[in-house]
C-alpha positions in Angstrom: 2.8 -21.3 85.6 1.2 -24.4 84.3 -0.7 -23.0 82.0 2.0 -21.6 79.9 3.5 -24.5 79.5 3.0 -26.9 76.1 4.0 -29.6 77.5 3.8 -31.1 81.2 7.2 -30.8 82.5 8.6 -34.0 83.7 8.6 -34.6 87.6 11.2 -37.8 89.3 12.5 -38.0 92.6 15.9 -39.6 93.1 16.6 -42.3 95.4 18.5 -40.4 98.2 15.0 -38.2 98.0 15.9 -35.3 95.5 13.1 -33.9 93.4 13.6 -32.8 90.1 11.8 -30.7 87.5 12.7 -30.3 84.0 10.6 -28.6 81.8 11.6 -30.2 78.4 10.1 -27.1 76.2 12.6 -24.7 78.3 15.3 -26.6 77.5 17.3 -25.9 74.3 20.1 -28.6 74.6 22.9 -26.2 75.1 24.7 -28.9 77.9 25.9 -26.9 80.7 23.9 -28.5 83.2 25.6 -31.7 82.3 28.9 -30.2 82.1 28.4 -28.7 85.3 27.2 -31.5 87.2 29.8 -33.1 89.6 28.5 -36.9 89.3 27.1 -37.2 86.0 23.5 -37.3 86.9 22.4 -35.2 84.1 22.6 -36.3 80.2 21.1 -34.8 77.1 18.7 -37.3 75.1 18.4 -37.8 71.2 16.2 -34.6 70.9 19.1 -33.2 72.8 17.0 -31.9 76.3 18.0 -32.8 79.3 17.1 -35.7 81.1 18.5 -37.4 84.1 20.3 -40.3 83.4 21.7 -41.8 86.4 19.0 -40.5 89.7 21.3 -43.1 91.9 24.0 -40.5 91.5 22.5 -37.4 92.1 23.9 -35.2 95.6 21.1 -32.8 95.4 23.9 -30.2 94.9 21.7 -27.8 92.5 25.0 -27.0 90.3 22.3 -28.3 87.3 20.2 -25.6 88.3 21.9 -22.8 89.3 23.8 -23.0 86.0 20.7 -23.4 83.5 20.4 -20.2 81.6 16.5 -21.4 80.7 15.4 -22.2 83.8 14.7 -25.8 82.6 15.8 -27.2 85.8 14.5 -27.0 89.3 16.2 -29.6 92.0 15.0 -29.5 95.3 17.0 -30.9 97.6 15.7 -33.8 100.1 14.9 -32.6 103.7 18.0 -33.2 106.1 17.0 -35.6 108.8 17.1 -34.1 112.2 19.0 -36.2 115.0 16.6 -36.7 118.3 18.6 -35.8 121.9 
């Protein structure tokens, strides 16, 4: 898939361990991602794409995702940790 892309698409992971991908050349600024997201992670930047704004906030929730009718987004959610008996 790499190779289609112009751009690198831009890679962060939150602090509660989230990993986000947003390919910025997908993206064409509509906002539902940030509409849809429950915290208000997700903000739309002066070329209006999608970046996130606030990682501290992020649930790993995936509305962003689910909701993105470009496939801009991809949010995978960090690993639960397993209690030991």
């Amino acid at each position: 898939m790499k190779k289609f892309l112009l751009a690198p698409a831009t890679e962060e992971t939150t602090p509660a361990g989230h990993r986000f991908t947003i390919i910025r050349h997908f993206c064409k600024g509509c906002g539902i991602c940030v509409a849809f997201c429950p915290t208000g992670a997700l903000g739309l930047d002066d070329r209006f794409k999608v970046v996130l704004l606030h990682p501290e906030k992020c649930i790993g929730c995936r509305m962003c995702q689910l909701r993105c009718p470009d496939l801009a987004i991809h949010v995978e959610p960090a690993p639960k940790k397993r209690k030991d008996s």
